[in-house]
N, C-alpha and C positions, 0 to 999 in steps of 0.2 A: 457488370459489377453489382448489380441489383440483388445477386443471391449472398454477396459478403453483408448485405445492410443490417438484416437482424442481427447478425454477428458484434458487431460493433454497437447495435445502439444497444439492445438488449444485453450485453456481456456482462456480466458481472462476476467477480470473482472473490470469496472468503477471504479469513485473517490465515488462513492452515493452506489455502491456496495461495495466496501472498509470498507463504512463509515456502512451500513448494515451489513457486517461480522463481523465487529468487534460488534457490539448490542448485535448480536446474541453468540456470544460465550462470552459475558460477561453473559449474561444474562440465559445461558446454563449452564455454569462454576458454576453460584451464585446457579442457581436451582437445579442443580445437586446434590450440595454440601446439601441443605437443606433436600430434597429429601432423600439421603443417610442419613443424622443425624437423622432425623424421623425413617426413617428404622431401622438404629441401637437403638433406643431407645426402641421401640416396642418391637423388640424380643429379646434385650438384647446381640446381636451377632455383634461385632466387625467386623468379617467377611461379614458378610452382607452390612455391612455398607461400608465398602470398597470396595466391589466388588461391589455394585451399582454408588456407586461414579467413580468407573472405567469405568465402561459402561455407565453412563453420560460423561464424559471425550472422550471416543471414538465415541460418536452420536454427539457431537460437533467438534470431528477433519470431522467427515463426511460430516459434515451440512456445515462445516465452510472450511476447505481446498480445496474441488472440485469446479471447476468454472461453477457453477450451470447457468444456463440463466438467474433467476432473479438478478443476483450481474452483468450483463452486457443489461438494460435498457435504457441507456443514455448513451451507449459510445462516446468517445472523439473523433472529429475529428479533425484532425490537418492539419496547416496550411504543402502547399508544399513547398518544399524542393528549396531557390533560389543557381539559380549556381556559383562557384564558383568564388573568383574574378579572373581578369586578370593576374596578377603577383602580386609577394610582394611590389615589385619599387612603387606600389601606395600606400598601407599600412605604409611604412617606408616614405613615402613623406607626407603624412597625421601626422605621430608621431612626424614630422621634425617642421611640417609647426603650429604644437598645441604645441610643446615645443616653439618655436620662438614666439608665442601670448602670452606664459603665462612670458615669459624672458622679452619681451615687457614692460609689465604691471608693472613689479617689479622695474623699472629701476633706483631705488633709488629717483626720485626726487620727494618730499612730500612737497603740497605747506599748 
């Protein structure tokens, strides 16, 4: 199980591949199911019909859970990271100084 490991930690998958997993297992999910009703009507076997429905089910947890390369085409790059402010004393003098503009503004007298 040591060869699935980078798979899973390393996986990552885009917003385009996102938007492709989920197609693909609607669309896996729906045919699966038809698939499987065909079969059970053919040979009359309830059994059949489930068990292929099931093993559609598991070929779309496949297809669809593992972070395949094509669901990571267009990864995201993101903007860097800015440093942190100075202290708070500028953050609370900024809340200070926008509370006082907006106290301002209100000061009751309406011409």
């Amino acid at each position: 199980m040591d060869f699935l490991k980078p798979v899973f930690e390393g996986g990552r998958i885009d917003f385009a591949g996102q938007r492709l997993a989920s197609n693909l297992s609607s669309a896996l999910v729906v045919g699966s199911a038809v698939v499987a009703l065909f079969a059970g009507l053919a040979t009359q076997r309830l059994s059949l019909c489930f068990y292929t429905y099931v093993c559609g089910i598991v070929l779309t947890y496949a297809v669809v859970l593992l972070p395949w390369p094509p669901y990571n085409r267009s990864p995201v790059i993101w903007l860097s990271r800015k440093a942190p402010a100075a202290s708070n004393d500028s953050v609370s003098q900024s809340l200070k100084t926008l509370v006082e503009d907006v106290s301002d503004d209100s000061d009751g007298s309406s011409e």
